[in-house]
N, C-alpha and C positions, 0 to 999 in steps of 0.2 A: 504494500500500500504506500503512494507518495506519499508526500506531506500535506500536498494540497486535500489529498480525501479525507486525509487522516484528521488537519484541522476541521475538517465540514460537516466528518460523520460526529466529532466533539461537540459539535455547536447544536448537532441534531438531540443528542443524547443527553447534552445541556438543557433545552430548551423543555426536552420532553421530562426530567425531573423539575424542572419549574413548574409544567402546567400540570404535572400529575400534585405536586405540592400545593397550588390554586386551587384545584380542583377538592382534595381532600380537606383546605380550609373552609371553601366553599359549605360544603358537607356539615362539618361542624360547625359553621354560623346557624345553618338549615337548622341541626339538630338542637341547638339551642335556643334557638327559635320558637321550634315547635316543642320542645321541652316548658316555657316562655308564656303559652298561651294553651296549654293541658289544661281544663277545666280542672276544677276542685274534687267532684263530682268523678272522672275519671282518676287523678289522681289515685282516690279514696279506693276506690274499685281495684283496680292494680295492687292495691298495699294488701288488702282483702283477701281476694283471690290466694298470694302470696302463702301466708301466712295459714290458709284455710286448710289444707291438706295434714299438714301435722298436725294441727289441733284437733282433724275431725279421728285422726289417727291413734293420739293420746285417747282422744275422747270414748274408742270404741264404738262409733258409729254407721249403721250404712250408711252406702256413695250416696244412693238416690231415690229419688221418689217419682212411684211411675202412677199413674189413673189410667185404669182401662177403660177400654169403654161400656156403655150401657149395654149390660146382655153377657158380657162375657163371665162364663162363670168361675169359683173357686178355684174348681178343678181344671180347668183350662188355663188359669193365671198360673197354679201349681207347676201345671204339663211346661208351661214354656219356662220360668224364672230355672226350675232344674234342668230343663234341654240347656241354658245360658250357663251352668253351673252358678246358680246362685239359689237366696232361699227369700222367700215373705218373711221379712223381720216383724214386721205387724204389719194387719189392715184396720183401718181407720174406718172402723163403722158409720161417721160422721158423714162421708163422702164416697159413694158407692163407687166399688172398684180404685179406690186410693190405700197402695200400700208402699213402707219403704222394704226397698230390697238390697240385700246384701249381698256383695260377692263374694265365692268363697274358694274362688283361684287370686284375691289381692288386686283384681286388674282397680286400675285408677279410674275416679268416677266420669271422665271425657268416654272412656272406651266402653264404661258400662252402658252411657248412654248413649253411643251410638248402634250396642244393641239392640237398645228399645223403641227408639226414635221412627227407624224404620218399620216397623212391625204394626199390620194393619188392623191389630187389638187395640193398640194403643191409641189414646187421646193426647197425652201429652205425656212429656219423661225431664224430671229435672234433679241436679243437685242438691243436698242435701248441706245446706252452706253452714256455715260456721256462724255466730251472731256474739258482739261482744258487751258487755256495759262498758259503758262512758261515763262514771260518777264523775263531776268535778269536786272544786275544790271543799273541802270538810273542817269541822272544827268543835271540839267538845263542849262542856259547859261548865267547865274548873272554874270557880272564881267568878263565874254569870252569878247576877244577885238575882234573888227567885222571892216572888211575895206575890201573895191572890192579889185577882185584878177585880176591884170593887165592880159588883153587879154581874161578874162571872159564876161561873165554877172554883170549886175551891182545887183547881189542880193546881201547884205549885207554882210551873212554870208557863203557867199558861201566859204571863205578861208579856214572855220569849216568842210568844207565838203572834206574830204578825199579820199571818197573813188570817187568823180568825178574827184577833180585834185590835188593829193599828191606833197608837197613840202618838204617834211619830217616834217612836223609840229607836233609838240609835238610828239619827237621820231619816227616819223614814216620812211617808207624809200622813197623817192625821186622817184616819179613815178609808185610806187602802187597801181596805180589806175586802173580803165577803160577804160580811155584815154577819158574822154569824150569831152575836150575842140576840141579834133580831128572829131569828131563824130560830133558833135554839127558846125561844118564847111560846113558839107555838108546835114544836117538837125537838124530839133529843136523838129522835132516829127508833128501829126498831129490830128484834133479837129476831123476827122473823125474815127479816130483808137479807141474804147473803151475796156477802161481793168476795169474789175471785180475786187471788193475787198472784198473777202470772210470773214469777220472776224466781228468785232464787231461792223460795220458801219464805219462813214465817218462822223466827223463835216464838216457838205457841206455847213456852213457858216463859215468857217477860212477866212478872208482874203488872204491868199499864194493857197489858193483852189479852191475857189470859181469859177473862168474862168476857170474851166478846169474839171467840177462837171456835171457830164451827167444829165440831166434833162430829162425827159419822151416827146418827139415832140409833138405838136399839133394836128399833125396827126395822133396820136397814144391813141386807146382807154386805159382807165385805166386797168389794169391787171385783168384778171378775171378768177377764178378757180372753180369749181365746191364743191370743200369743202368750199374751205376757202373765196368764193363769192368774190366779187370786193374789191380788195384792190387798195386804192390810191398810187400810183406806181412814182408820179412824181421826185422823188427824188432817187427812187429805192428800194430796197425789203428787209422786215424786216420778219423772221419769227418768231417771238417775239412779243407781244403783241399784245391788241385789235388793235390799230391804227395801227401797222406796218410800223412804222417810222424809218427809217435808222439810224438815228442820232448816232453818238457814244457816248456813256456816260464810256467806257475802258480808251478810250485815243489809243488804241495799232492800230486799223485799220487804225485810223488819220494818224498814223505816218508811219505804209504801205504805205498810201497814198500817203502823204510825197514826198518818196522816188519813185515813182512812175512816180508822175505827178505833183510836185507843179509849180506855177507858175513863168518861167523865164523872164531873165532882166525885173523885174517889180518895182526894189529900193525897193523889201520887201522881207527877211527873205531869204529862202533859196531859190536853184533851182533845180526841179526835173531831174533825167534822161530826162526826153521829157517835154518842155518848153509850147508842146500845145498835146494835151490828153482830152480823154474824162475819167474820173474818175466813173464805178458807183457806190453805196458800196451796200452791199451785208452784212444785220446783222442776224446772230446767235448763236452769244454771248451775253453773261449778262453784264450787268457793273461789275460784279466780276470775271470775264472773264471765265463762264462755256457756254457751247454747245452742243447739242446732234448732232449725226449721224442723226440722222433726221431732223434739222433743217438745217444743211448741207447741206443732199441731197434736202429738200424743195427748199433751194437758189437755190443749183445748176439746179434745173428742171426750176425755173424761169428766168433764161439765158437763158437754150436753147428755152424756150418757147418764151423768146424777140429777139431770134436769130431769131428764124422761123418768124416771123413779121418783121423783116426787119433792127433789130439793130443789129449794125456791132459789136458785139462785139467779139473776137478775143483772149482774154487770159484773164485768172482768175487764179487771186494770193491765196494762201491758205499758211498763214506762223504760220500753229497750225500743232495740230497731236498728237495721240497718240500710242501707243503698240496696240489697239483693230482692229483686220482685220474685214473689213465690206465687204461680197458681196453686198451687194444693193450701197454703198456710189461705191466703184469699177467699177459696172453697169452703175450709173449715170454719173459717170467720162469720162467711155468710153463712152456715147452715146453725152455727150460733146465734143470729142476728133471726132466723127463724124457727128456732122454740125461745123468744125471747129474753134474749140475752144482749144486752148493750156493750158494745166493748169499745173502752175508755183508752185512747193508745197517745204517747210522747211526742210532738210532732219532730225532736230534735236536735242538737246541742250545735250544728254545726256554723250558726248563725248564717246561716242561706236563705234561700226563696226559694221552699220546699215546692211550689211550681213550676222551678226548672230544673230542681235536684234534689226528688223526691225521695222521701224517706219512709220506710217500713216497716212495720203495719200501720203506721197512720197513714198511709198516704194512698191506701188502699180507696175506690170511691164506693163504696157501699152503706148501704141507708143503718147499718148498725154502728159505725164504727165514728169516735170523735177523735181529732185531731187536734191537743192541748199545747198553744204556746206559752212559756213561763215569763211573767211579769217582776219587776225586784219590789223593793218596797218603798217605791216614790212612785208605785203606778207607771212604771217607763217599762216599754218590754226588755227583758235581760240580755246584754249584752251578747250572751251565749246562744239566745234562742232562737229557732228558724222561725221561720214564718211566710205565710202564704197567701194572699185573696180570693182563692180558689180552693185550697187545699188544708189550710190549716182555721178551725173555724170555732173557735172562742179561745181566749188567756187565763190564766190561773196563779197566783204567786207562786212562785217557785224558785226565789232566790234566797237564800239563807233562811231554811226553812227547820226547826228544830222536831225532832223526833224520834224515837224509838229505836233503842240498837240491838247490838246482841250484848248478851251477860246483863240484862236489867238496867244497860247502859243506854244515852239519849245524844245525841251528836246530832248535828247542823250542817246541811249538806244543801247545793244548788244543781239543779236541771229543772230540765222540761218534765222528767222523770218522776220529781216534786211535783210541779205544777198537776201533771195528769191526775193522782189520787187524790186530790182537793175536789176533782170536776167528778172523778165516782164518788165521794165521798157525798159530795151534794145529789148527786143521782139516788145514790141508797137513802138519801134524807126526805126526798122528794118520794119515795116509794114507801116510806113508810106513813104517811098521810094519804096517800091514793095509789095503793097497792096495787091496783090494774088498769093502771097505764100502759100501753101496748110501747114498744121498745121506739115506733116512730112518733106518737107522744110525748115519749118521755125524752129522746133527743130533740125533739123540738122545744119543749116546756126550756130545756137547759139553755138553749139555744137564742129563744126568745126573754130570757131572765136576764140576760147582762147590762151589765154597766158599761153606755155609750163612753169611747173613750179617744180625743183627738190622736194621742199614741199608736195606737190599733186601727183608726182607718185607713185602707189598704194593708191594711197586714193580716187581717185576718176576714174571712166569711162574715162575720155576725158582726166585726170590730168594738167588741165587748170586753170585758172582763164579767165572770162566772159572779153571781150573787146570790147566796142561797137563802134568802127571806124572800127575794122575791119570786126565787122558783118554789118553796113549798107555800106560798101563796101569805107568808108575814106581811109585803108590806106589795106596793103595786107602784 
């Protein structure tokens, strides 16, 4: 090679490591770019996903949940999930032909579902997702000064409790509340009313809970399912473990509870919205506070299944959720929503506009389900909380809201989480003066009862805040 080619083919070889270097910068602006303007919404999903496979692993859970269709029978759901090598982990009485199924060669739940997907029994096949709590931030009550609030209950701590009777106490504003001292005049709630507490259990030995902790009647045999055989139910339903014990080991459903139904004028700790309540709890959380869509939907099929037996139960709190849409969890909602059951759900924490980055199970649209945003205690909605004009449709205090923990313990905690058992809480209050109210009644009654509020227009449906004198008919 001369010199001359030999400079030429240099200059060639130059040139082309420059635009390959252009071109790879190029690339990386791109990807930073579009790294740049990833929605929140997808962001969250990604992280999710991630994360969702060993937890559902740890958890010992099946991949997925499949609904067949109408007509197909047992024995033919049997014939195909064993021809797949897999088995019916349960079927979900609640929603005919909805079981989750298990595979039992290990395949990953992508692969399971493109078993079932295809398959012309099938109606629909999906994952079996992971769901976590989001508590924020907490804080005990060391050194909180505690003395009866004239013209209340003699609960101790009830002056700590704001969002029932606001005096403006630590900053807050003077009457942002419920009204419940109003409310609590012309009832205190009722031991025949039972509300649901979907979440991580229930310490249903607290003292501030205890009288007010639904117990399984005598007349009522133990619970019994055809996968999951007799479980002892006396305390209420655990889809967790061998024993299937309620108990909370979170802390977080305790304090749903709390707020729900603790026990009034009794000289201890706090008082709930409704003074007399039947409380059941309802676990499928961890003590690390993880939950599958299928232990969800297992709780919820064992409501309606103690509804059809003859427990009054009436509304179920749900103050979790995530970004993952579930048909079958959706199914199971609605078929709650008709044996009359209202189901009270978080719309959030992510401080969005749950109408462009929806959140679940609140964000479901079904005529049973509410979607609660949390308000702090100056009546401003909480920094934390989503909110919607379409989708999220009444507010509830829910910022540093004290109540109910575990070991007989009371701590102070903020979400939308908070805010949702304030809005069943007033629902079970409202049920215990006009017990047959039909479930669209009784979310329109709630619905109709708020306090107009310039904060909350556009942000929510009603653009209220929740008031329970006005909804059991105290004041108008």
């Amino acid at each position: 090679m001369n010199r001359q080619n030999f400079l030429g083919h240099l200059a060639l070889a130059l040139m082309l490591v420059v635009v390959a270097v252009f071109v790879g910068q190029l690339r990386r602006w791109d990807s930073k770019k579009q790294e740049s303007v990833v929605p929140r919404a997808t962001i969250a999903t990604i992280e999710y996903k991630e994360r969702k496979t060993d937890e559902l692993a740890e958890l010992g859970e099946p991949e997925v949940l499949v609904r067949f269709k109408a007509g197909v029978t047992d024995e033919r759901i049997a014939e195909i999930t064993s021809g797949l090598t897999d088995r019916v982990e349960d079927k979900i009485e609640a929603a005919e032909g909805l079981v989750s199924v298990d595979s039992l060669d290990n395949e990953q739940a992508e692969e399971v579902l493109e078993d079932y997907r295809g398959l012309p029994e099938v109606e629909y096949a999906e994952a079996n997702e992971v769901i976590q709590l989001s508590p924020l931030a907490s804080e005990g009550i060391e050194g909180r000064t505690v003395s009866a609030l004239p013209g209340g209950p003699n609960d101790p701590l009830l002056a700590e409790q704001w969002s029932l009777v606001n005096t403006g106490q630590r900053d807050g504003k003077d009457k942002a509340d419920i009204s419940a001292l109003e409310a609590w005049a012309k009832t205190h709630g009722n031991g025949k009313v039972v509300v649901a507490v979907l979440d991580s259990g229930v310490d249903y030995t607290h003292r501030d809970l205890l009288g007010n902790m639904w117990v399984r009647p005598a007349n009522l045999d133990p619970y019994f399912d055809r996968q999951l055989g007799t479980v002892d139910d006396e305390h209420g339903f655990s889809a967790l473990g061998e024993l299937r014990d309620p108990m909370d080991d979170n802390g977080h459903g305790t304090h749903c509870a709390g707020i729900i139904g603790a026990v009034g004028d009794n000289s201890e700790g706090i008082a709930g919205v409704n003074w007399k309540v039947e409380i059941m709890p309802l676990k499928f959380m961890s003590a690390g506070g993880f939950g599958t869509t299928k232990d969800a939907i297992e709780a919820i099929n064992y409501v309606i299944e103690r509804k059809k037996a003859g427990v009054n139960v009436r509304v179920i709190n749900a103050s979790w959720g995530s970004r993952q849409k579930s048909r079958a969890l959706s199914d199971v909602i609605r078929k709650a929503g008709e044996e009359g059951i209202l189901f009270v759900a978080a719309a959030g924490n992510n401080s969005e506009n749950a109408d462009r980055f929806p959140h679940y199970p609140s964000g479901y649209d079904l005529p049973n389900v509410l979607s609660i945003a949390a308000l702090n205690r100056r009546d401003e909605l909480a920094s934390f909380s989503n909110y919607g004009p379409k989708s999220v449709h009444l507010a509830a205090p829910g910022a540093e809201i004290l109540s109910t923990w575990l070991k007989g313990d009371y701590e102070e905690h903020s979400g939308t989480s908070m805010a949702s058992p304030v809005v069943a809480g007033v629902a079970a209050l409202v049920l215990s003066v006009e017990p047959n109210l039909s479930v669209a009644e009784l979310r329109q009654r709630l619905m109709n009862s708020v306090d107009k509020m310039d904060s909350l227009q556009g942000k929510t449906v009603s653009g209220g805040r929740i008031n329970a004198a006005r909804a059991v008919g105290a004041t108008h």
